[in-house]
N, C-alpha and C positions, 0 to 999 in steps of 0.2 A: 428211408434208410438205404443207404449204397452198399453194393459186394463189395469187400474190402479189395477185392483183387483189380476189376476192371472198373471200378468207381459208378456204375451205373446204378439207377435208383432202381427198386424195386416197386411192382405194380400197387399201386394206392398211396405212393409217397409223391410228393413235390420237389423236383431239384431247383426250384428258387427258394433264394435263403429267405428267411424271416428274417422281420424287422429285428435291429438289433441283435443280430448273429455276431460271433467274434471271427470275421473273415481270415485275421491272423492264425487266429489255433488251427484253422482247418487247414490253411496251408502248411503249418508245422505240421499237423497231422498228415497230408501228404505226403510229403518231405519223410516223412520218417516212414511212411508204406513205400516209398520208391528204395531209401536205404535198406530196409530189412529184404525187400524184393532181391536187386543188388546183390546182397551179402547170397542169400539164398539159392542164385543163377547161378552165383562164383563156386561155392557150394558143389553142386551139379556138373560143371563144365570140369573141377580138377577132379570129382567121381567118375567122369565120364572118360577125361583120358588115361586116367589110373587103371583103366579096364582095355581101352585101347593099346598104351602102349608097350611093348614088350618086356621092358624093365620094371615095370612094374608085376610083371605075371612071370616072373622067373620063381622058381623055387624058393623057399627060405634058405637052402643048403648052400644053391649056386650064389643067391647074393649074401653070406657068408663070407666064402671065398674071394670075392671081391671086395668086400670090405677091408679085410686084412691087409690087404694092398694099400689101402690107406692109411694102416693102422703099424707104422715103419716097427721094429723091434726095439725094445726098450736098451739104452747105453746106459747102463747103467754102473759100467766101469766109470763110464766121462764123467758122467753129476756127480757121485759120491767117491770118486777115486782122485789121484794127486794132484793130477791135470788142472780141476775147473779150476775154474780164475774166481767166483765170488762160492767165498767159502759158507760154507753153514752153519747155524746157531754152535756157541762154544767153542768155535775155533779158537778163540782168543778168550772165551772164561764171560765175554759180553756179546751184545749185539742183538740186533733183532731178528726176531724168527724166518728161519726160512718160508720163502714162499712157494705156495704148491699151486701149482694152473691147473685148472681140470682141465681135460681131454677134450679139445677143442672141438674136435674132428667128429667123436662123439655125438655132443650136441650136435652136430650139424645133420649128421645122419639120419639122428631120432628123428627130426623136428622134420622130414620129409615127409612122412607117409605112416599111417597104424602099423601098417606091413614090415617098414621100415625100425621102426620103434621098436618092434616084438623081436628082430630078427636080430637085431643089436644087445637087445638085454639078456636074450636068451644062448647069445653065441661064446661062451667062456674064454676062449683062445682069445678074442677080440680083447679081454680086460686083463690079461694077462699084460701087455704090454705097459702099462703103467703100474707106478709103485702106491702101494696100500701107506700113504703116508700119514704118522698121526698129527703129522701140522694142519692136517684138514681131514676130520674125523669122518664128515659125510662122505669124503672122496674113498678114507678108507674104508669103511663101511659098505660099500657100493662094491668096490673092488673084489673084499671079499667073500663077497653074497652073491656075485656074480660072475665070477674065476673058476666054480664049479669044484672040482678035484685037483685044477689043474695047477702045476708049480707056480708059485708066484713070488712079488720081489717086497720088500716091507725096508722103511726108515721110519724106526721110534726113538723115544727119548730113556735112556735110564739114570742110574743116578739116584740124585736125592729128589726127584720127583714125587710131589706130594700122593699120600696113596691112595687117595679119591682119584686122583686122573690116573694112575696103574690100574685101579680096577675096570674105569672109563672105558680106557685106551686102549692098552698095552693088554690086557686079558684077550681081549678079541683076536689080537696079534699071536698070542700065546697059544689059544686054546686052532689056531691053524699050521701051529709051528713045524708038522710034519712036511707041511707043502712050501717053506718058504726054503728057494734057494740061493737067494742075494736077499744078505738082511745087512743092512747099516744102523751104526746104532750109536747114538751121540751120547754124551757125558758117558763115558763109559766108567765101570768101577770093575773092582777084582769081586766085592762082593756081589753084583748085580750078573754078571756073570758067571760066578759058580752057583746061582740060583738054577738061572736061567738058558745058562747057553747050552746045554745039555739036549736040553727040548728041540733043538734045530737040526735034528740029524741028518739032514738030507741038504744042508748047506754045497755050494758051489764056491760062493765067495761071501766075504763077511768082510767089512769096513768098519773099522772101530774108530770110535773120534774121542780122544780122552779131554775132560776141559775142568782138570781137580788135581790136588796135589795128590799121589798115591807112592805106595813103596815097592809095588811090584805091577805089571800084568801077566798073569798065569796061563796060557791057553792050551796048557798042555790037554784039556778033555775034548777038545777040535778035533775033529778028523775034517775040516775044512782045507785041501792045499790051497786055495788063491785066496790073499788076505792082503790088506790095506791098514796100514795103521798111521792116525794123526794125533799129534799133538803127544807122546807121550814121555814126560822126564821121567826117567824111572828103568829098572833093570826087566827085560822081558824075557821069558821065558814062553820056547811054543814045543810044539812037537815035529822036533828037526826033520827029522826023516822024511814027516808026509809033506813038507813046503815045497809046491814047484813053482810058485808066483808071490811074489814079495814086493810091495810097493812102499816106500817109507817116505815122510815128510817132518818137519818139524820134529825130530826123534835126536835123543843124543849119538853125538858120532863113533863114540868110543863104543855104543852100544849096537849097532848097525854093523860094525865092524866086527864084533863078534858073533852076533849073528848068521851076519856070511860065509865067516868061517863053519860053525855050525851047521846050516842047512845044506847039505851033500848034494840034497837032489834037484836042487833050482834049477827051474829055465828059463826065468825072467826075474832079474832085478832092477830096480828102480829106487833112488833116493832122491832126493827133493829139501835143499834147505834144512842141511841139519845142523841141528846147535853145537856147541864147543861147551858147554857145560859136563862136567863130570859125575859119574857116577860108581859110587861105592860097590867092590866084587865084581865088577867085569873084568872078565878074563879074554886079553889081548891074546892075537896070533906072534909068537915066535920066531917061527920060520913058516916056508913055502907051506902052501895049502891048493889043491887044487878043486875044481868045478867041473866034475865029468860031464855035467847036462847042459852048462851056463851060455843060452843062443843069446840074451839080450841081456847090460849090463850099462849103467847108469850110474854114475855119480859126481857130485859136483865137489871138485875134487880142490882141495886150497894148502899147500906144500909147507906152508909154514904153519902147518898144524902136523903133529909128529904121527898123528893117526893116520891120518891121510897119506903118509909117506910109507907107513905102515902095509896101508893096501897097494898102495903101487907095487912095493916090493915084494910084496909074498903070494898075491893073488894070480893063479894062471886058469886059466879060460880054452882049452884044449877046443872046444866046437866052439866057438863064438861067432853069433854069424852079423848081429849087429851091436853097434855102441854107441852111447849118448852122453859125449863127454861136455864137460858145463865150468864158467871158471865162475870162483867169486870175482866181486867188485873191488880187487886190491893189485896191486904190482907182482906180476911173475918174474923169475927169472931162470936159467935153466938148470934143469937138476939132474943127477945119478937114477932119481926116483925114477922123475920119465923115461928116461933110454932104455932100465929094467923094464917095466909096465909096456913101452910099444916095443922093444924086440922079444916079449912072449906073446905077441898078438898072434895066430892061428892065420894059416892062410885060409881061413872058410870065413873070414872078416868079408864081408862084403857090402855090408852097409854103416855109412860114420855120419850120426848127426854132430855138430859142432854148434854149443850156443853161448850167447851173450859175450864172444870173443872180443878181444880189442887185441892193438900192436902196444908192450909192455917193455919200454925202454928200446925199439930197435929189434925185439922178440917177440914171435907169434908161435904158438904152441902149433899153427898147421905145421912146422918145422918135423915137428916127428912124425906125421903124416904121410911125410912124401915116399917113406918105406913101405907102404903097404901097396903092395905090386895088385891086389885081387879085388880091389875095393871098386866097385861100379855104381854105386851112388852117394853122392857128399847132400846133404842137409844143413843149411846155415839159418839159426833163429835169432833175430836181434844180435847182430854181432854187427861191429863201426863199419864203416865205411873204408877205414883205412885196413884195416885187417884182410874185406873182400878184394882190396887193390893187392896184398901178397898175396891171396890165393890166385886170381887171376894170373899178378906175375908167377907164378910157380906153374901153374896150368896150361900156358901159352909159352912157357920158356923154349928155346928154339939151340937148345946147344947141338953142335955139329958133329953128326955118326952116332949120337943117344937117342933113345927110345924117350918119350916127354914123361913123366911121372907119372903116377896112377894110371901104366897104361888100358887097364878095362874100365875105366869112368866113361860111363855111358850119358848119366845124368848129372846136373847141379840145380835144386832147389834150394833158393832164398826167397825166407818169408822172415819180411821187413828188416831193414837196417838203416841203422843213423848215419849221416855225413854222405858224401860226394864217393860216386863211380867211375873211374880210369875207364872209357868206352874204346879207347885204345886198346887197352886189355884185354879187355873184352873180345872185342874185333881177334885179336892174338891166339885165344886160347881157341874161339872156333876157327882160324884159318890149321892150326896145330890139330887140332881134335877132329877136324873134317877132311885131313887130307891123309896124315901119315897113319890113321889107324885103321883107317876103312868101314869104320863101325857107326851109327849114329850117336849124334851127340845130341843132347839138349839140355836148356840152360831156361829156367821157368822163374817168375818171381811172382809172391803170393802179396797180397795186402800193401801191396807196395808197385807204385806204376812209375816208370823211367823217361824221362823226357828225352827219347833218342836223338841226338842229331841228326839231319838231313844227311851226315859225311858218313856217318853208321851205318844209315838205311841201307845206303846207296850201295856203301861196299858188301856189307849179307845180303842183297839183292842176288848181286854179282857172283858172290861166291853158289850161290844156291843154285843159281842158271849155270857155273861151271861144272856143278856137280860135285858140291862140298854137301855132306847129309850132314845137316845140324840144322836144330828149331832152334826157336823163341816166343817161348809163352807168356802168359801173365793171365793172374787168378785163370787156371784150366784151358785156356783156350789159346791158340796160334796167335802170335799179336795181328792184326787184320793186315797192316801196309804189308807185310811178308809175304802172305797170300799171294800164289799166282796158279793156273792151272798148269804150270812147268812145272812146277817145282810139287813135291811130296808132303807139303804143310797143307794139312785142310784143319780151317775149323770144325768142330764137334759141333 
């Protein structure tokens, strides 16, 4: 018989085989004492540095704190607020269920060390960052077993949810409801709400996603101010007073519109794509109405609808520090509406996104732009190409013994646009913007990269080594040929 470890025979055995031995098995048998040997070293050597190296012998506290760092905070505005681009179960009444990823980062962590493992599951702030979602009931489950005390965020389903998966699901959801404070919550109903939204008193924000016909949504029992609401035809009802944050999407506009009127104390509104369908008992604004609080305001605004002309003219905005004006996809032309709405713009205007703009018959809505004296950053999202060639021309205009427009425009961000760039222009607004204001200028494009000419380069070269301050970025960084160690452009 051999030691299994060093194969050597033991005293009164023979290491020649006998006749008719299966030479093959014994070498599998080898084979497989050299594998498990192997396994067993590997075994030892990462026990062995595990004890050696310093990160491994740090506290569970201090690698805590580190982990966190990898563990980004939860946007949970962007997933479930107006913004994403692939929307969620019910948006549209069909579709396939959202998908939930578990926490990558997670796994990755555990799966290092015991040390590692224990100090992950046991760290609450760490599972705070992700949402208790019921489209993946283990995720949610984990979430909340492992969040400890601490606030957390939840996306369930209500509705006509069968009440096997409410007691499943949604109870475990329920029976935490003290600590959640971002809850989103799909098919919504008026009934499923005045059951249940009650229970959530420690709400921050709440996203409601409606995907059913109803006759009302009530939230007057909220004491939630920052709210999200999608999908709903119907007359809403909230509690005016406590609204400082109002996101709307897919909502009637007659209905939005009185709203605004309504909620005294906003400080941020946003609309998104609202419908032209009508609704029974909304009560329109009159006359003037103003917004003591209103810093940010949003809407996608179409003149030949009588609502929308409605808020031009009656809506004043006394602190408004930025706006995010949006056209539809139809012909403008120019109206009384607009000239009311931009000469009560506030000189505390200082930031103007502008999106999906085009040139409409020979007319571009920047036209009433060019009066706001205090505006220091322009935003352009998908708007043509021919449109960014007026703004440039207006940017770079060069009339004789004037001040150029927007004199404190500091920056211009475009992210993506369709058709061809006037480089001319270009070249224009920074010889304009780099000399007579003294201030920097820069001019960044996001998602979108510009095939400069070589007569481009050459001349921003120039101007830069004369001592013109203005960049040219693209997605974040200095474009590289600009670079010089003359000049004040460093990449990040």
């Amino acid at each position: 018989m051999s030691c299994p470890y060093c194969l050597q025979t033991t005293p009164g055995t023979s290491s020649a085989f006998t006749r008719g031995k299966d030479i093959d098995a014994e070498i599998e048998h080898v084979e497989d004492l050299i594998s498990r040997l192997s396994a067993e070293r590997l075994r030892l050597c990462k026990k062995r540095n595990e004890m050696r190296s310093p990160i491994y012998s740090l506290p569970p506290e201090n690698l805590a704190l580190i982990f966190k760092f990898a563990c980004p905070p939860l946007d949970f505005s962007h997933k479930y607020g107006i913004d994403v681009v692939a929307p969620s179960i019910f948006l549209t009444g069909v579709g396939p269920l959202e998908k939930v990823v578990y926490p990558r980062i997670i796994g990755v962590l555990s799966a290092v060390s015991t040390l590692w493992n224990s100090t992950v599951s046991s760290t609450p702030s760490l599972w705070t960052s992700f949402v208790a979602n019921d489209m993946d009931v283990h995720l949610m489950k984990t979430v909340l077993a492992r969040s400890g005390n601490l606030p957390i965020s939840a996306s369930i389903t209500a509705g006509t949810t069968p009440s096997s998966y409410q007691s499943l699901v949604v109870a475990p959801i329920l029976q935490e409801a003290v600590r959640i404070h971002m809850l989103h919550v799909r098919n919504t109903s008026n009934i499923w709400l005045k059951e249940y939204l009650s229970r959530f008193a420690n709400l921050e924000l709440l996203c409601l996603q409606g995907g059913m016909e109803q006759d009302e949504l009530d939230l007057v029992g909220s004491s939630c101010t920052r709210l999200v609401l999608k999908r709903f035809n119907c007359c809403i009802t909230l509690s005016w007073s406590k609204i400082q944050v109002l996101h709307l999407t897919h909502v009637v506009v007659d209905v939005c519109l009185e709203i605004l009127e309504k909620c005294m104390n906003l400080i941020e509104f946003k609309l998104k794509n609202p419908t032209s369908s009508r609704v029974e008992g909304v009560q329109l604004p009159t006359s003037s109405f103003t917004l003591p609080h209103l810093e940010v305001f949003e809407w996608l605004v179409d003149v030949e609808n009588p609502v929308d002309c409605l808020m031009l003219r009656f809506t004043h905005m006394p602190v408004l520090n930025t706006l995010i004006w949006s056209e539809p996809q139809t012909d403008l032309i120019p109206s009384d509406a607009f000239s009311t709405f931009f000469e009560r713009l506030p000189p505390t205007l200082t930031a103007v996104q502008i999106q999906y703009c085009v040139v409409h018959s020979d007319f571009t809505i920047f036209s009433y732009f060019l009066n706001l004296p205090h505006v220091e950053d322009l935003v352009f999202r998908l708007c043509s190409g021919s449109f960014m060639n007026v703004v440039f021309d207006n940017l770079g205009s060069m009339a004789e013994n004037q001040l150029p427009v927007l004199p404190k425009l500091k920056s211009v961000y475009i992210d993506r646009f369709t058709g061809h760039l006037d480089q001319e222009k270009i070249l224009e607004t920074f010889r304009r913007r780099g000399t007579l204001l003294g201030n920097p200028f820069q001019l960044e494009f996001m998602k979108s990269r510009v095939e400069w000419t070589l007569e481009f380069q050459k001349e921003l070269k120039m101007m830069i080594e004369a001592g013109y301050k203005v960049e040219l970025w693209e997605n974040s960084e200095p474009v590289d040929w600009l670079f010089s160690s003359k000049n004040g452009v460093r990449p990040t």
